[in-house]
C-alpha positions as a printed NumPy array, in Angstrom:
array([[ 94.095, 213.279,  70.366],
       [ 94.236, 214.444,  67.358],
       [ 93.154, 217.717,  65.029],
       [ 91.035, 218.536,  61.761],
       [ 90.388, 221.762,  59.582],
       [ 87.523, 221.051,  57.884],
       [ 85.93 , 223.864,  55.405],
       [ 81.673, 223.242,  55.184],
       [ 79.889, 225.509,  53.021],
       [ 82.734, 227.954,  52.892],
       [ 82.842, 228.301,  56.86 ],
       [ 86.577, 226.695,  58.529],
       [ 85.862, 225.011,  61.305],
       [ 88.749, 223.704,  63.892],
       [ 87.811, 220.048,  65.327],
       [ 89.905, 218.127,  67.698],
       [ 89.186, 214.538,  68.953],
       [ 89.218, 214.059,  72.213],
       [ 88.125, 210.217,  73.084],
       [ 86.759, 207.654,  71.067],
       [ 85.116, 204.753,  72.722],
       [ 83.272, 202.362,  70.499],
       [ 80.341, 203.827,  68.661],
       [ 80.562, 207.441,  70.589],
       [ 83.056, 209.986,  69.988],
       [ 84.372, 213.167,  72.25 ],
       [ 85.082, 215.87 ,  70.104],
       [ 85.686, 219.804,  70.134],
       [ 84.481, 221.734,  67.388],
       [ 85.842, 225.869,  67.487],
       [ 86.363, 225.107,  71.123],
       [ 82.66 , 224.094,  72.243],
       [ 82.429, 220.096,  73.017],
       [ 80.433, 217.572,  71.512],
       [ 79.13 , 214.073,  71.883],
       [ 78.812, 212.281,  68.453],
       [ 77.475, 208.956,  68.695],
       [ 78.413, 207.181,  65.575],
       [ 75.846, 204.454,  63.363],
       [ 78.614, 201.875,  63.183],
       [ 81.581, 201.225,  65.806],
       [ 84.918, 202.876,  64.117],
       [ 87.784, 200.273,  64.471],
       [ 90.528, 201.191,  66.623],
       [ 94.298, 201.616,  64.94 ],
       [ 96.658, 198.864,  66.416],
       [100.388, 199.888,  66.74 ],
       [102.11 , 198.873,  63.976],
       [104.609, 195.85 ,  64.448],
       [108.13 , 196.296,  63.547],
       [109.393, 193.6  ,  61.926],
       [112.868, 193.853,  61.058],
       [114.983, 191.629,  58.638],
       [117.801, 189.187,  60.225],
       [120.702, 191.03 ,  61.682],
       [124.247, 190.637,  60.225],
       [125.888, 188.251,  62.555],
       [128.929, 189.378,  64.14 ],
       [131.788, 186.624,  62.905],
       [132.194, 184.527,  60.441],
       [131.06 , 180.866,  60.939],
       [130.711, 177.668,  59.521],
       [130.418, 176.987,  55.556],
       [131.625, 181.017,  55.435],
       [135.127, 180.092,  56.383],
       [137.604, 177.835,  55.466],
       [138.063, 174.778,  57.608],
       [141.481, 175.494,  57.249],
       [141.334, 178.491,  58.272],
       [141.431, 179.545,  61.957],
       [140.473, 183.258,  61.923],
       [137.049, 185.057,  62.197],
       [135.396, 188.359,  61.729],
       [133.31 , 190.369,  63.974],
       [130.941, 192.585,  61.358],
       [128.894, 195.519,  62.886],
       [125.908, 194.349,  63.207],
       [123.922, 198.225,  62.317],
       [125.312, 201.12 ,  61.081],
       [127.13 , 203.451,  63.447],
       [130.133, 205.165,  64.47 ],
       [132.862, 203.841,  66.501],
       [133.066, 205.293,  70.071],
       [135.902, 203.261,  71.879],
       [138.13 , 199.987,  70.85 ],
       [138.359, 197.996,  74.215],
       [141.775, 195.728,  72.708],
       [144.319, 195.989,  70.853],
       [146.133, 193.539,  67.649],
       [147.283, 190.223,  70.288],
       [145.224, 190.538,  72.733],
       [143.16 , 187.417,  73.514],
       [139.305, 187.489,  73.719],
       [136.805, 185.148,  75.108],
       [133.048, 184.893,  74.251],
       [131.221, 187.372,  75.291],
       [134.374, 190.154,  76.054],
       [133.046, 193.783,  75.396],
       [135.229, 194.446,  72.782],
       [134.031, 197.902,  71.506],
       [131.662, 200.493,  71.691],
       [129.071, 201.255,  68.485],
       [127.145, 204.623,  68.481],
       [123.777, 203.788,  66.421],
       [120.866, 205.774,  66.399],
       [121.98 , 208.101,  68.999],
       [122.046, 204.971,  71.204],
       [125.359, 203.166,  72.492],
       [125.723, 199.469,  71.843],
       [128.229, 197.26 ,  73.757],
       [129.94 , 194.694,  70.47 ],
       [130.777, 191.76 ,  72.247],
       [133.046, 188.955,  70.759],
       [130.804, 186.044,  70.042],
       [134.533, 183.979,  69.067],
       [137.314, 183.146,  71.263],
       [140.831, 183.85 ,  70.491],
       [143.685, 186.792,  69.594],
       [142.765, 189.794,  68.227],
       [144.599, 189.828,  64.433],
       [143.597, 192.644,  62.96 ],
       [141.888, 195.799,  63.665],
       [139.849, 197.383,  60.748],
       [138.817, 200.395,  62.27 ],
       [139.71 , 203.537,  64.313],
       [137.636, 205.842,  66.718],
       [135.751, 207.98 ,  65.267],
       [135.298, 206.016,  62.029],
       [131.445, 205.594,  60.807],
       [130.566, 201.946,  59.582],
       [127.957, 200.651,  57.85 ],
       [126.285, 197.445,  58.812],
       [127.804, 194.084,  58.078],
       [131.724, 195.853,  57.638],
       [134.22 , 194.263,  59.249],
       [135.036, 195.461,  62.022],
       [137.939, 193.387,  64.118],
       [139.914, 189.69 ,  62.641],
       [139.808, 187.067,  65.392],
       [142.778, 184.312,  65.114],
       [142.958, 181.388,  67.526]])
């Protein structure tokens, strides 16, 4: 489980838990085990929650673009680099289209178009590393 050096009385001494259960504790001390029981229960570490902040969404929606306006943006949503580029400027896209590939913490991550329409504008190339929230593709209708 886990290991200690502790130094008592100018003597090193190697300790590794073993089990802890409640109030009693399996340990190895220079290689010979012991059985500590302990005067009050130790309280177990939980796993730590990850709580992460809100993700960058992908396009641009509502109050964030014109109402004139008919195009959108699809942003990376982490930082990454780009792997493949599944379309090309004028090709049309529905919601939900794989549109490119994202490395990311040595994981790949499908980006899917969350906005129908033809592709305008392309803002990256393979190979290219992006940080999160950069644009990414321009989506007209």
């Amino acid at each position: 489980m886990k290991k200690y050096k502790f130094t008592i009385n100018g003597t090193d001494y190697s300790v590794e838990i073993k089990n802890v259960e409640g109030q009693s504790i399996e340990l190895d001390v220079d290689g010979a085990p012991y059985s500590v029981l302990l005067e009050t229960e130790m309280p177990q570490t939980k796993t730590p929650t990850l709580i992460r902040s809100v993700a960058v969404p992908s396009t641009d929606q509502g109050a964030q673009v014109k109402a004139t306006s008919k195009t959108g943006t699809i942003k990376s949503p982490l930082p990454g680099t780009i792997l493949d580029i599944f379309v090309k400027t004028g090709d049309k896209v529905a919601i939900g289209q794989r549109i490119l590939l994202l490395e990311a913490m040595k994981m790949e991550n499908n980006i899917e178009s969350d906005k129908a329409g033809t592709v305008a504008e392309i803002k990256i190339s393979k190979g290219d590393a992006v940080m999160e929230g950069d644009v990414l593709l321009v989506i007209g209708e």
